[in-house]
VMD Tcl script that builds the backbone (N, CA, C; Angstrom):
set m [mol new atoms 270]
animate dup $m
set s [atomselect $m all]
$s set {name element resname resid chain x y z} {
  {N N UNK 1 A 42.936 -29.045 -23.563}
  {CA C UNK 1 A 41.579 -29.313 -23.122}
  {C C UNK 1 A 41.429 -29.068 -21.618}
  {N N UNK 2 A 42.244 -29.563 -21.045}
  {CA C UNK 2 A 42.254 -29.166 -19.636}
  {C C UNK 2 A 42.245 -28.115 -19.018}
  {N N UNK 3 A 43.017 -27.180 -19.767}
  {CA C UNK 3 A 43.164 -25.434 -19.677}
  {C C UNK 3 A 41.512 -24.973 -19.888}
  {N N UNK 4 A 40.922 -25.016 -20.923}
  {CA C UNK 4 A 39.771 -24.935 -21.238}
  {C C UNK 4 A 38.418 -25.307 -20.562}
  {N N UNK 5 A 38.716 -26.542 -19.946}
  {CA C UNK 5 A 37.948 -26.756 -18.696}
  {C C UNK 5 A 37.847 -26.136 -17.620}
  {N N UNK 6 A 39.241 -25.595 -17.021}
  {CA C UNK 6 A 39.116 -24.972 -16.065}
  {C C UNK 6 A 38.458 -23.879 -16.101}
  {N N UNK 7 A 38.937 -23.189 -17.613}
  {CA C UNK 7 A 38.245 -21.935 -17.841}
  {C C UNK 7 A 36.922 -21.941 -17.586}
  {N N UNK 8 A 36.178 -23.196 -18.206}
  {CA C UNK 8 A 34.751 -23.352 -18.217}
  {C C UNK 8 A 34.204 -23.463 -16.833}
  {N N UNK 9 A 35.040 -24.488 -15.822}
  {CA C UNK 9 A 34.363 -24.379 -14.704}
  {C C UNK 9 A 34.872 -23.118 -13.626}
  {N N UNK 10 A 35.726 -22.548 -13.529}
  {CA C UNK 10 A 36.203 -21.387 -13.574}
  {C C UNK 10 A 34.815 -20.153 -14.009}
  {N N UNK 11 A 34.616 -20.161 -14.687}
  {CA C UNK 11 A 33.172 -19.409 -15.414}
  {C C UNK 11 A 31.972 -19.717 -14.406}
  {N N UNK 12 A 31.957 -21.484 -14.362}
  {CA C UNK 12 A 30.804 -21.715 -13.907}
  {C C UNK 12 A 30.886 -21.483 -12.201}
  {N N UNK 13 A 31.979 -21.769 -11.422}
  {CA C UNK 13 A 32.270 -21.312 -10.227}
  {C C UNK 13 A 31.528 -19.865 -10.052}
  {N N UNK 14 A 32.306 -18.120 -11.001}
  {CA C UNK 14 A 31.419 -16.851 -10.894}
  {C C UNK 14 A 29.687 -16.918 -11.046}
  {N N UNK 15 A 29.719 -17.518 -11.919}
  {CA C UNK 15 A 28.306 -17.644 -11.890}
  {C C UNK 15 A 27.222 -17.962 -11.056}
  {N N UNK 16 A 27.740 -19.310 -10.474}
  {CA C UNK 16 A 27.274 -20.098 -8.884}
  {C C UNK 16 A 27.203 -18.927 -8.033}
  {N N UNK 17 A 28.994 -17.857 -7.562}
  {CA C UNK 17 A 28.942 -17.325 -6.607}
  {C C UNK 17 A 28.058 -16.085 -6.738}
  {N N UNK 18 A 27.291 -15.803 -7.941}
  {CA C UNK 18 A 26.819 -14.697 -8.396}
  {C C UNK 18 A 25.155 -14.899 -8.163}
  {N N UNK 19 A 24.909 -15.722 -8.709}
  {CA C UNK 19 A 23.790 -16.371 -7.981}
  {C C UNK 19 A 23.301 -16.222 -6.860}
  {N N UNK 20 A 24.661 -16.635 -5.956}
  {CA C UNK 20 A 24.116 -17.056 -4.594}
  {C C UNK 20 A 24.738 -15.335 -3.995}
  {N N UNK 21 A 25.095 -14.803 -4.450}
  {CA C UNK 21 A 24.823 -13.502 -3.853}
  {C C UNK 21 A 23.689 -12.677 -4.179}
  {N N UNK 22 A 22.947 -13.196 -5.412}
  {CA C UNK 22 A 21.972 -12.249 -5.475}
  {C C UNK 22 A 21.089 -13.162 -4.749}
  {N N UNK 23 A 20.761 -14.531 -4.587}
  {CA C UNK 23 A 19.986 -14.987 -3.661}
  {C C UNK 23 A 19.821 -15.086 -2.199}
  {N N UNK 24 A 21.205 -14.181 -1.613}
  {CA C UNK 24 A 21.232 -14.318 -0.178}
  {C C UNK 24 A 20.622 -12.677 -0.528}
  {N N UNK 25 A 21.246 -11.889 -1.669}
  {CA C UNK 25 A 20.321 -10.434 -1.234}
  {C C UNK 25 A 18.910 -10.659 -1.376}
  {N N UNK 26 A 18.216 -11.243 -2.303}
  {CA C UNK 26 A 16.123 -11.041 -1.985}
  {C C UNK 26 A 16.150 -11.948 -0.673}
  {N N UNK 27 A 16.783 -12.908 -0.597}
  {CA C UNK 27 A 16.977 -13.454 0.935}
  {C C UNK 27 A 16.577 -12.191 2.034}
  {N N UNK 28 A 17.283 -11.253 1.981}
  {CA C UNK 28 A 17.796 -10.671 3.457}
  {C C UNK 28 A 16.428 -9.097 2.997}
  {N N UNK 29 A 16.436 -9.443 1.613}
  {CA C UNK 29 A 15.080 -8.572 1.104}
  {C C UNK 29 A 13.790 -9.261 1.786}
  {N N UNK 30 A 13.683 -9.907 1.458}
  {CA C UNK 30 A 12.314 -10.835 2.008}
  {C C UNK 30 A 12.322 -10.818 3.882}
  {N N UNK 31 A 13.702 -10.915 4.565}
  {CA C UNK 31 A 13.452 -11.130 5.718}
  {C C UNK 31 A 13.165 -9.676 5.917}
  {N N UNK 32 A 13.211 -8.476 5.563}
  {CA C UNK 32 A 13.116 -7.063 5.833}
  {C C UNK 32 A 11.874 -6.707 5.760}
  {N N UNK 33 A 11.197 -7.367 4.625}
  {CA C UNK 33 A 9.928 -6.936 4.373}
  {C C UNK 33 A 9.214 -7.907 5.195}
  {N N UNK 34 A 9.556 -9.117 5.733}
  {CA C UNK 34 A 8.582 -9.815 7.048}
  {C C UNK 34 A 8.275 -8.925 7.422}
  {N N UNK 35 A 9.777 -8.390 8.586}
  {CA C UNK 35 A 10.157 -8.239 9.751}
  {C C UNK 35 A 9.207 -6.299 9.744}
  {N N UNK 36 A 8.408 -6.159 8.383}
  {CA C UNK 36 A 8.244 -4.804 8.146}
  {C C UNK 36 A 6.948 -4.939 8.167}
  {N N UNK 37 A 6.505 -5.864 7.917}
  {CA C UNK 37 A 5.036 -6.481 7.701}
  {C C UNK 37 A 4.273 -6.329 9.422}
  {N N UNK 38 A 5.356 -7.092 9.698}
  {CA C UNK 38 A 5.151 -7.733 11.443}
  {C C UNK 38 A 5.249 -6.520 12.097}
  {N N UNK 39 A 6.107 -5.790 11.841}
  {CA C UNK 39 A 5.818 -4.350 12.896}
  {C C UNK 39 A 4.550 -3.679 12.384}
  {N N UNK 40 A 4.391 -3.512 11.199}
  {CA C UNK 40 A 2.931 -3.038 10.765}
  {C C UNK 40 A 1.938 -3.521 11.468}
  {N N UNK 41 A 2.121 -4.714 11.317}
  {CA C UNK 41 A 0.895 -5.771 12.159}
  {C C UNK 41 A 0.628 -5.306 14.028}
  {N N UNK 42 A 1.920 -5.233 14.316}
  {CA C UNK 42 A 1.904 -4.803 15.566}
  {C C UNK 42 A 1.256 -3.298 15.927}
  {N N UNK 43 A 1.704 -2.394 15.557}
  {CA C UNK 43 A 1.421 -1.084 15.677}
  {C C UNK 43 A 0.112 -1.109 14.729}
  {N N UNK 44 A -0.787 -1.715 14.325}
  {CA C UNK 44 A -2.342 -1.984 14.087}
  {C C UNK 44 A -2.969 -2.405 15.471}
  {N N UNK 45 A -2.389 -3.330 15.702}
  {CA C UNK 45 A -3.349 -3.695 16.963}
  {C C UNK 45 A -3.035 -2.985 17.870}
  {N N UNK 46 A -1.939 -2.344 18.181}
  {CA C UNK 46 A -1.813 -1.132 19.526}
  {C C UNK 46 A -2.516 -0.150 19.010}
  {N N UNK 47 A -2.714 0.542 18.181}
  {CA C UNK 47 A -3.291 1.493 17.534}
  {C C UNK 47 A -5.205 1.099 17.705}
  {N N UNK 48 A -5.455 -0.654 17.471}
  {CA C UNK 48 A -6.935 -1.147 17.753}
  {C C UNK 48 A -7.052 -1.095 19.184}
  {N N UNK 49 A -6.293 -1.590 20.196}
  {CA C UNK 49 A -6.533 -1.387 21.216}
  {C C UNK 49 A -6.842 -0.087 21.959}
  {N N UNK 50 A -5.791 1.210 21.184}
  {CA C UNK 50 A -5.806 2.017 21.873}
  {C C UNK 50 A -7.422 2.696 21.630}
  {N N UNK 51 A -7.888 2.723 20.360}
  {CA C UNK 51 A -9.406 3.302 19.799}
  {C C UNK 51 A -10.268 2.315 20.696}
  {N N UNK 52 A -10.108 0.936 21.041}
  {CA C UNK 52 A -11.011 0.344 20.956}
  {C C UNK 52 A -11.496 0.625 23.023}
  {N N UNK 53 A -9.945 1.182 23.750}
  {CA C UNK 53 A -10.528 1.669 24.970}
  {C C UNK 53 A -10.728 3.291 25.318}
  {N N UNK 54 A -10.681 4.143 23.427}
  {CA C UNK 54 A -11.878 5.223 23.871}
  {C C UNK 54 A -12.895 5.026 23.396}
  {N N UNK 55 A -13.368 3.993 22.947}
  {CA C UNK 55 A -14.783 3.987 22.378}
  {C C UNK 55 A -15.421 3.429 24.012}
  {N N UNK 56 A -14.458 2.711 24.454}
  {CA C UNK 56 A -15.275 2.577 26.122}
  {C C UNK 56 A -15.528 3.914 26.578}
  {N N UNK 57 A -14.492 4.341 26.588}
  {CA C UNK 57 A -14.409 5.777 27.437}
  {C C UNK 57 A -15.628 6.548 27.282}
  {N N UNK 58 A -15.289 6.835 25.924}
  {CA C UNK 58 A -16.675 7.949 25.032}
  {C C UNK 58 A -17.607 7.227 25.608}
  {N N UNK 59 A -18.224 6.102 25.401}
  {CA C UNK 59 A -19.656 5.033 25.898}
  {C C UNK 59 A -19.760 5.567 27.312}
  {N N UNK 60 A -18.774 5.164 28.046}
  {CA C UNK 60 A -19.154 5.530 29.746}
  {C C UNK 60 A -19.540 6.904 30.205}
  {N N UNK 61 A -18.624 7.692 29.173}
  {CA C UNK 61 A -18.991 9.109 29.348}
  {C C UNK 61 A -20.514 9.553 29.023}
  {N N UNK 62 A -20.708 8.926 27.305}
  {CA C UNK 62 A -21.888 9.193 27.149}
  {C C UNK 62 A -22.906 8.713 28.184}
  {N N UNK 63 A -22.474 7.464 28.667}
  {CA C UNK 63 A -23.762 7.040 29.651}
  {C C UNK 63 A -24.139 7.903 31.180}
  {N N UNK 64 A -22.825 8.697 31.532}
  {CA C UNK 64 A -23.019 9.213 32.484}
  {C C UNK 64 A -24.094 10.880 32.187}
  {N N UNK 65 A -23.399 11.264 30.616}
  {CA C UNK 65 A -24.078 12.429 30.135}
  {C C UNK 65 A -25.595 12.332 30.529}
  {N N UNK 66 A -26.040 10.845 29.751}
  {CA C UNK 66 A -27.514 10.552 29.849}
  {C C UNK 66 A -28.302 10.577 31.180}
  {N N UNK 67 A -27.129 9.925 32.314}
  {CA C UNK 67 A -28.220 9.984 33.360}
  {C C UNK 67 A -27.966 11.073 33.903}
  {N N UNK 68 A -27.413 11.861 33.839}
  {CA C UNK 68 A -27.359 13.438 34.495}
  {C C UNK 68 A -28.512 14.276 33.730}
  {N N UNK 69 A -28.661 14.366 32.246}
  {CA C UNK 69 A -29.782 14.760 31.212}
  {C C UNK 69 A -30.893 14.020 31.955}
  {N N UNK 70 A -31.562 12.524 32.127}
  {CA C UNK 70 A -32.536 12.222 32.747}
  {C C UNK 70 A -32.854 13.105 33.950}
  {N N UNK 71 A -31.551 13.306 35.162}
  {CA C UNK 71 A -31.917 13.769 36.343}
  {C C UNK 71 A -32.184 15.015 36.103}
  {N N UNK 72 A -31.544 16.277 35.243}
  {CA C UNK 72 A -31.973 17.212 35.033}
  {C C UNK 72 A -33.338 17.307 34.437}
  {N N UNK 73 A -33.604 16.597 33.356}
  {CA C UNK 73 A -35.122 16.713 33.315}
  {C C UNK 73 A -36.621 16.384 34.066}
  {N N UNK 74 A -35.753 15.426 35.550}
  {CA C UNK 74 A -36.475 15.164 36.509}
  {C C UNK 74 A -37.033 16.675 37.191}
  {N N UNK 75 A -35.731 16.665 37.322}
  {CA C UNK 75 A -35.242 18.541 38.240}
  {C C UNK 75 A -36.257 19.748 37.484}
  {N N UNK 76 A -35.986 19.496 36.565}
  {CA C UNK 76 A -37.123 20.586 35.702}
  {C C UNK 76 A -38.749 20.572 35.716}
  {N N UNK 77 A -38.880 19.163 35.621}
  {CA C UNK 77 A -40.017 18.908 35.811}
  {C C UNK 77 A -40.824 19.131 37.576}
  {N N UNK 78 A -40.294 18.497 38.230}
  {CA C UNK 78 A -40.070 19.041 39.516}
  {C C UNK 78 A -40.504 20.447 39.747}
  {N N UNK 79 A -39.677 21.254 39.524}
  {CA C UNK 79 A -39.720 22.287 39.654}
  {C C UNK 79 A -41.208 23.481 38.703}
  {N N UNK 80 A -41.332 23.086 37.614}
  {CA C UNK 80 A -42.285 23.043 36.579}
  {C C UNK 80 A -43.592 23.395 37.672}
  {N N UNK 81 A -43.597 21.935 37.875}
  {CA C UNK 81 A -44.491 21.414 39.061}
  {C C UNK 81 A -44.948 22.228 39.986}
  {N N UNK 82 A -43.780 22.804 40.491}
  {CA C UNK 82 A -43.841 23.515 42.047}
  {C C UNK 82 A -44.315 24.875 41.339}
  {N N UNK 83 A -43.506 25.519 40.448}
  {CA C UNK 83 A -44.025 27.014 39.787}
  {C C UNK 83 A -45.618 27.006 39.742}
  {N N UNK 84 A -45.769 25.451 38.474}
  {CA C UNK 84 A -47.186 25.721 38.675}
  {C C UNK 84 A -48.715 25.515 39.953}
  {N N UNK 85 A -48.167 25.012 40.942}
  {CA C UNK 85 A -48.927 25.064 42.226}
  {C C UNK 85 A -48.716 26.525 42.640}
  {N N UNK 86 A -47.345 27.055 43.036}
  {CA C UNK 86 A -47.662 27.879 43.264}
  {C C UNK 86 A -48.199 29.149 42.662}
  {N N UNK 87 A -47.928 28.902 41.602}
  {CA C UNK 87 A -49.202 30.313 40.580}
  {C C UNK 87 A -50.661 30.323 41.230}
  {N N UNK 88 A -51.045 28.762 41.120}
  {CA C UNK 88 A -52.803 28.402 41.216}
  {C C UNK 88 A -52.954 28.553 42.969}
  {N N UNK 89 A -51.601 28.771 43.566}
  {CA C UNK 89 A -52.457 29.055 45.012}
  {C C UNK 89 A -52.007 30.572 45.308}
  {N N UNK 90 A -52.164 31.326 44.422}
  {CA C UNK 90 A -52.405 32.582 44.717}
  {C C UNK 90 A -53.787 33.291 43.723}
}
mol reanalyze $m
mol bondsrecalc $m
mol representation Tube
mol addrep $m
């Protein structure tokens, strides 16, 4: 009987250590896929930051486009102006 026991806990010992090797592997699975998550996470927000200071850029640019378009259509008009005086004073 004693022989037989051992066998049994003997058995149950592989089993335990079998266990706990497949539970330290989804263990070290799970910390991979954090640690995979978290860099994802990271390189999102560098990636948001980086869009989110050319959408400034583009904006400032566009705003400068606009007031140069205003001043040119000042300039045109202006000038419009002057063509047509001087037609009517000849």
């Amino acid at each position: 009987e004693v022989a037989e026991f051992q066998k049994i806990v003997g058995s149950l010992i592989e089993l335990v250590d079998q266990l706990a090797k497949a539970a330290e592997s989804e263990k070290m699975k799970a910390i991979g896929a954090r640690n995979l998550l978290k860099s994802i996470a990271k390189q999102r927000e560098a990636q948001e930051q980086q869009l989110r200071a050319l959408i400034a850029e583009k904006k400032m640019q566009l705003e400068r486009y606009r007031i140069e378009y205003e001043t040119l259509r000042k300039i045109e008009a202006d000038q419009n102006e002057f063509i047509d005086q001087f037609i009517f004073q000849k």
